[in-house]
LUMLUMGU-542323 format. One line per 8 residues: number of its first residue (from 1); their letters; for each residue z, y, x of C-alpha. Coordinates in Angstrom, 1 decimal, padded with zeros to 4 digits. Layout:
<rs>
NUM) A) Z,Y,X | ...;
</rs>
This chain:
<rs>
1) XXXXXXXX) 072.3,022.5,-008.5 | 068.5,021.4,-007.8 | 070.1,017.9,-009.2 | 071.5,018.6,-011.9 | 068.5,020.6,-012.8 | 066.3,017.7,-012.4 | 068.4,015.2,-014.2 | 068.2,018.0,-017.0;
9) XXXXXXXX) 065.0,018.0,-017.1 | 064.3,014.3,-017.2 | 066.8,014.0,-020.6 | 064.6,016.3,-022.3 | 061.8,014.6,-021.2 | 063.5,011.4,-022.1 | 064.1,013.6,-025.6 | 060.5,014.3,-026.0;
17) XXXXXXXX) 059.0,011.0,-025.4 | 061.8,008.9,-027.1 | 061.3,011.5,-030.8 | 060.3,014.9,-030.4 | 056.7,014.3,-030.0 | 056.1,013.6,-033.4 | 057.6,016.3,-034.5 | 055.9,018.8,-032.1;
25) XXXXXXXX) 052.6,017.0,-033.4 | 053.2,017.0,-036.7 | 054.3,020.3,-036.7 | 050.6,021.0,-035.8 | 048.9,019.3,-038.0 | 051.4,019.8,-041.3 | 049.7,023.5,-041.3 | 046.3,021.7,-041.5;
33) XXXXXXXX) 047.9,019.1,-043.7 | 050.1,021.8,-046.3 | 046.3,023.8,-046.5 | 044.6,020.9,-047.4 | 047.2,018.6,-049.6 | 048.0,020.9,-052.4 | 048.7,020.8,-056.1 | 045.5,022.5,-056.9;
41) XXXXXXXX) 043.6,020.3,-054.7 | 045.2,017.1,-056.4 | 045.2,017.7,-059.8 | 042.1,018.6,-059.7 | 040.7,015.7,-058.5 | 043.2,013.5,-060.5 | 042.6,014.8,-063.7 | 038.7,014.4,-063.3;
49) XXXXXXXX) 039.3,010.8,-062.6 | 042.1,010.3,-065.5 | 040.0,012.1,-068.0 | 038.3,011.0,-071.7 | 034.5,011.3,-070.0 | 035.2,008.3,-067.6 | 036.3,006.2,-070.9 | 039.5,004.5,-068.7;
57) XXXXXXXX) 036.9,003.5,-066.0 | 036.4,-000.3,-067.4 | 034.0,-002.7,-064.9 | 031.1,-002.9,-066.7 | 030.8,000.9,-068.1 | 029.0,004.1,-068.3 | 032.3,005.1,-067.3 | 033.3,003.1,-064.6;
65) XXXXXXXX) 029.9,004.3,-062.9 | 030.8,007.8,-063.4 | 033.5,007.3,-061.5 | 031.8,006.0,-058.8 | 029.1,008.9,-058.8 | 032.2,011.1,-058.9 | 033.6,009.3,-056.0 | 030.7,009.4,-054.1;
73) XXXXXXXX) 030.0,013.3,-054.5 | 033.4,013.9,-052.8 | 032.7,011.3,-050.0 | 029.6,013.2,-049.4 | 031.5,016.5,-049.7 | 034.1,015.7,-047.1 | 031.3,014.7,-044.5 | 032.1,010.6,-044.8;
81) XXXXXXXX) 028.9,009.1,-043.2 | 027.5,006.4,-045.8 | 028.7,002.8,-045.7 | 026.6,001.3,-043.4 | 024.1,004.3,-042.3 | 022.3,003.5,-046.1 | 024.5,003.9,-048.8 | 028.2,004.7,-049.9;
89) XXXXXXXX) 028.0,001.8,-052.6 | 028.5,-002.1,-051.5 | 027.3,-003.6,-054.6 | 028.5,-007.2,-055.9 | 028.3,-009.0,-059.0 | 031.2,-011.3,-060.5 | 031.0,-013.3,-063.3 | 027.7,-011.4,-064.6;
97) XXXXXXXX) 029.0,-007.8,-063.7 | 027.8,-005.7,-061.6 | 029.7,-003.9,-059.5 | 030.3,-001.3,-056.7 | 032.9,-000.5,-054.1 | 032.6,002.9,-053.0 | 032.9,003.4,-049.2 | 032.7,006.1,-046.7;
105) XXXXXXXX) 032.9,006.0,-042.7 | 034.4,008.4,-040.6 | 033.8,007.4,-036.8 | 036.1,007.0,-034.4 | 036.0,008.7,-030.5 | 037.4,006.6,-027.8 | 038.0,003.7,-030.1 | 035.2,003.6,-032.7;
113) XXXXXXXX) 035.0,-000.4,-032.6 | 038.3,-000.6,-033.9 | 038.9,000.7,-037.5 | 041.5,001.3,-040.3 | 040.9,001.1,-043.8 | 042.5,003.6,-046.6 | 041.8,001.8,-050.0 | 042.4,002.1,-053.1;
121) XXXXXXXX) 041.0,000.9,-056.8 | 039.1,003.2,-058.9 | 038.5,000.8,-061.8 | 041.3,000.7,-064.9 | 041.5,-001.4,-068.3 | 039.4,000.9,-070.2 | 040.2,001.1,-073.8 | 043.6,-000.5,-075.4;
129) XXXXXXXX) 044.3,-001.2,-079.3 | 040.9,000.1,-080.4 | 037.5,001.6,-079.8 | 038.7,005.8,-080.7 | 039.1,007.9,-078.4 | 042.9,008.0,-078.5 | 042.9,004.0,-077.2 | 041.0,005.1,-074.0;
137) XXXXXXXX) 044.1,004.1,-070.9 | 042.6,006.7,-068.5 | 045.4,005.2,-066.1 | 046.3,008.6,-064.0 | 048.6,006.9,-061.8 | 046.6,003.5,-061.9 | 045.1,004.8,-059.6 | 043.5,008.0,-059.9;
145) XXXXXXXX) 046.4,009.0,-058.0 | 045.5,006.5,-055.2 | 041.9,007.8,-055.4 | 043.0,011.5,-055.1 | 044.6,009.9,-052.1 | 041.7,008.9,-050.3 | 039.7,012.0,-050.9 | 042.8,014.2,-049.2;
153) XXXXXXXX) 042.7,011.7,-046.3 | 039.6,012.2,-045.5 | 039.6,015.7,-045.7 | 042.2,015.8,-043.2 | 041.0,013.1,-040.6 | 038.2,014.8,-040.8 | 039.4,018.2,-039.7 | 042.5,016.9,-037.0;
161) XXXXXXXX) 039.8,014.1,-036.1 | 040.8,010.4,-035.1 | 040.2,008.2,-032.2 | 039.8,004.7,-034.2 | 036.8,004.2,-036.7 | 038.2,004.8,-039.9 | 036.5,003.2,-043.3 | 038.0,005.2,-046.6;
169) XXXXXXXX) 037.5,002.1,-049.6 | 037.6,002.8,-053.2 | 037.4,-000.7,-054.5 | 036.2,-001.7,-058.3 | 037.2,-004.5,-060.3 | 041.1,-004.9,-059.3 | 042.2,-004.8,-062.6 | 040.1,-008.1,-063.2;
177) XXXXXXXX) 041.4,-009.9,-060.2 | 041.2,-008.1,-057.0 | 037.2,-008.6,-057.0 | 036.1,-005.7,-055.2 | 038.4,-006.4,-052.5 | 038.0,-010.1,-052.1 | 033.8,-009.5,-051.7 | 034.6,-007.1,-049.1;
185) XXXXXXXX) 036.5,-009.2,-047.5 | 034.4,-011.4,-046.8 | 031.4,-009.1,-045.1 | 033.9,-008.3,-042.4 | 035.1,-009.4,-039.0 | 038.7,-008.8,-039.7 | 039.8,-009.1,-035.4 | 038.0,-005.6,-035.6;
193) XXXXXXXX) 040.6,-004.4,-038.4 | 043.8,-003.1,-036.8 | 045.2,-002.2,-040.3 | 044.6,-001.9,-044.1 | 046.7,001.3,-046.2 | 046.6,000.4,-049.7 | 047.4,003.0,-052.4 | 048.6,002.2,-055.4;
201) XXXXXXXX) 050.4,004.4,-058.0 | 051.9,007.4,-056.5 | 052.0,010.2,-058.9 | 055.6,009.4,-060.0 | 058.9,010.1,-058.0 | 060.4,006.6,-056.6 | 063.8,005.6,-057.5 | 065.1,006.4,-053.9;
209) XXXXXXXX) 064.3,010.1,-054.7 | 061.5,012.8,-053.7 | 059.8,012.1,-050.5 | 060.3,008.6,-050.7 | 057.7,005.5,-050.8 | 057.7,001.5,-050.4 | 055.3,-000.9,-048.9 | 055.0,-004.2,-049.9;
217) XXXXXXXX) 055.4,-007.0,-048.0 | 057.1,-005.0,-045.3 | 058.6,-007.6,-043.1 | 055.2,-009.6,-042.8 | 054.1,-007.2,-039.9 | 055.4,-004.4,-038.0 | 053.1,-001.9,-040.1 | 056.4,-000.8,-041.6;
225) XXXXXXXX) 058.4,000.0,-038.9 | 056.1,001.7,-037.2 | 055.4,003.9,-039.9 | 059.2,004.1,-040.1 | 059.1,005.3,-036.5 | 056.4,008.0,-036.8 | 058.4,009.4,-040.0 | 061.8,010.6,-037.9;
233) XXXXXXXX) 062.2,013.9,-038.1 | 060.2,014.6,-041.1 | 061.5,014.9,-044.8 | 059.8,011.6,-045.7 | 060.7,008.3,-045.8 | 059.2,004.3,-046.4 | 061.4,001.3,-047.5 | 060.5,-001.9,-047.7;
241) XXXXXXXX) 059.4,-003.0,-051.3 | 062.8,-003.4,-053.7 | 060.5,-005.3,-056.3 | 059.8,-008.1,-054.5 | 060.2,-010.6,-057.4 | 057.4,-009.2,-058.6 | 055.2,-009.8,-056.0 | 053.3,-007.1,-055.5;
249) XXXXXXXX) 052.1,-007.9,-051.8 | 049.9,-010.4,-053.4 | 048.9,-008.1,-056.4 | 047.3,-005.2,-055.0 | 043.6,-004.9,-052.5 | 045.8,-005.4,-049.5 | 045.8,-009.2,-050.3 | 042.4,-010.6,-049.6;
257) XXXXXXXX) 042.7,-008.7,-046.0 | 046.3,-009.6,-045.6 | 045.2,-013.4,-045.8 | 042.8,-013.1,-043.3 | 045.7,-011.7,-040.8 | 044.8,-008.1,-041.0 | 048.3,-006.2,-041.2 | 047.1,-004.8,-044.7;
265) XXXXXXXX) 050.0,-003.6,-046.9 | 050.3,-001.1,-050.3 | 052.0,001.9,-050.3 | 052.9,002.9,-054.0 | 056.2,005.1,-055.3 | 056.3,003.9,-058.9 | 059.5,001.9,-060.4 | 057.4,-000.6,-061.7;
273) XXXXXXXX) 060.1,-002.3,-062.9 | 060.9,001.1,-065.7 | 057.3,002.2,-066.3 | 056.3,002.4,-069.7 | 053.4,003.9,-069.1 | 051.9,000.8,-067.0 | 048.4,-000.1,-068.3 | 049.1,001.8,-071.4;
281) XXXXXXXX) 046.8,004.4,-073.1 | 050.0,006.9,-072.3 | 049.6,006.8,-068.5 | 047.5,010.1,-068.8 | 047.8,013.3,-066.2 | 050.6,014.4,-068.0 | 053.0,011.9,-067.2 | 052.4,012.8,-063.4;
289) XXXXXXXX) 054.4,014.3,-060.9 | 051.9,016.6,-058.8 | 054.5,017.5,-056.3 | 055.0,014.0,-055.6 | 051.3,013.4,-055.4 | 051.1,015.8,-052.7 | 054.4,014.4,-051.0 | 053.2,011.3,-050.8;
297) XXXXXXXX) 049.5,012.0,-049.5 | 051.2,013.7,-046.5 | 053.6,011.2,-045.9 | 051.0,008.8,-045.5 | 048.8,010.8,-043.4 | 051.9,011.4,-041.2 | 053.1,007.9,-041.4 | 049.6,006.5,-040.2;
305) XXXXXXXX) 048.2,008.9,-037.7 | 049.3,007.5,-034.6 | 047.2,003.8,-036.0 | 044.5,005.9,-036.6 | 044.2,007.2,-032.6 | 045.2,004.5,-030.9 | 048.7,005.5,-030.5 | 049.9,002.3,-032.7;
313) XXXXXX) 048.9,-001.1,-033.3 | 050.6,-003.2,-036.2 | 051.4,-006.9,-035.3 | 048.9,-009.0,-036.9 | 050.5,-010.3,-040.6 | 052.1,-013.4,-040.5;
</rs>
């Protein structure tokens, strides 16, 4: 009897270490995660971003750089420390522009020389067609909703706390050719970066359904399937990119990092293939899907929390 009591005992064990972990974790933390990430919470923040006042958030503008201001206000907020220990702007100029990426620091505990980067691009195409205000493209899902993103990450890091350094990125000039991203790339050390989340688009329900996202260039590390891993036994799930003629790996902020071997891939859940609204002065808060806003913020947060303390470490990309 004392045998078979043992072996029972080692299964579920064996159970718990081989799946049930997560689950018992995330079960935790989704309470913290469902009071944070809500539809309130998110449109909020996403119809600030997407609205007239920021004048489709152009490089170059008044309102690009109330963006940033508004940007910067939440970072602060949250309790992001300023990028380094000065301020939260890296500034850059490009082709006569000035510009700003937008970056806040959350430090890490037992790992705070290793870091992850959440990004994603706050600048859009501005106006479209004409100088009234109906020609502004406030581009809600490119990417306020990526934005919004970032803010609700940090919010929750901040509360369940993380053991790797983690640097929260909203990059500028994308739209022109990944310019905020490439300077930043090259002011880091990127052995120190164990892995780059880009966010790009995810205020509209994927074509697999609710609760579903895709990450580009999933096979070039094992970002994917780790993420993969740390989703069993939740509602949510990742696939690997279905638009790959496209090219989107090489499209979006994770690039420049990506090329220097950081495994640094874009999540997004728009069918980029069937959006109309892409770059278009219609792609206003309207067209958005809150609920999947909010689905997709904690799917990443669950996806990624086990990079983010140390649990989990991507292969390098290749």
């Amino acid at each position: 009897m004392k045998n078979i009591k043992r072996k029972l005992w080692v299964s579920l064990a064996a159970l718990v270490l081989t799946g049930s972990v997560f689950a018992q974790v995330s079960k935790k933390d989704q309470k913290i995660l469902n009071k944070i990430v809500t539809v309130p919470y998110v449109t909020e923040r996403v119809s600030t971003l997407a609205s007239d006042e920021m004048e489709g958030r152009k490089i170059g503008t008044e309102g690009v750089e109330k963006a940033a201001n508004y940007i910067e206000k939440n970072f602060k907020k949250i309790g992001l420390k300023p990028f380094e220990n000065k301020s939260y702007r890296q500034k850059f100029v490009t082709n006569d522009i000035p510009m700003e990426n937008v970056i806040g620091i959350l430090e890490g505990k037992s790992k705070k020389d290793e870091y992850v980067i959440y990004s994603a691009h706050y600048d859009h195409i501005g106006y479209s067609g004409g100088t009234e205000k109906e020609h502004i493209a406030n581009g809600a899902d490119d990417n306020a909703s990526g934005v919004t993103a970032l803010f609700a990450l940090a919010k929750y890091f901040k509360k369940v706390g993380n053991e790797r350094t983690i640097i929260f990125i909203a990059f500028s000039g994308e739209e022109s050719g990944l310019l905020g991203s490439k300077h930043y790339a090259t002011t880091i050390d990127p052995a120190k970066i164990v892995a780059g989340i880009n966010i790009e688009m995810i205020g509209k329900v994927f074509n697999e359904g609710e609760k579903n996202a895709f990450l580009t260039g999933f096979d070039r590390s094992s970002l994917g399937t780790l993420i993969q891993e740390n989703l069993e036994g939740t509602d949510y799930k990742l696939i690997p990119d279905p638009y790959t003629k496209f090219k989107l790996f090489y499209r979006s902020d994770n690039a420049p990092l990506a090329k220097l071997g950081v495994p640094a891939h874009t999540f997004s859940s728009d069918a980029i293939d069937k959006d109309k609204h892409y770059h278009q002065v219609t792609d206003e808060v309207e067209t958005l899907n809150m609920e999947n806003l909010v689905d997709m913020i904690k799917l990443i947060a669950l996806g990624t929390q086990d990079i983010v303390n140390g649990k989990d470490t991507p292969s390098r990309v290749k």
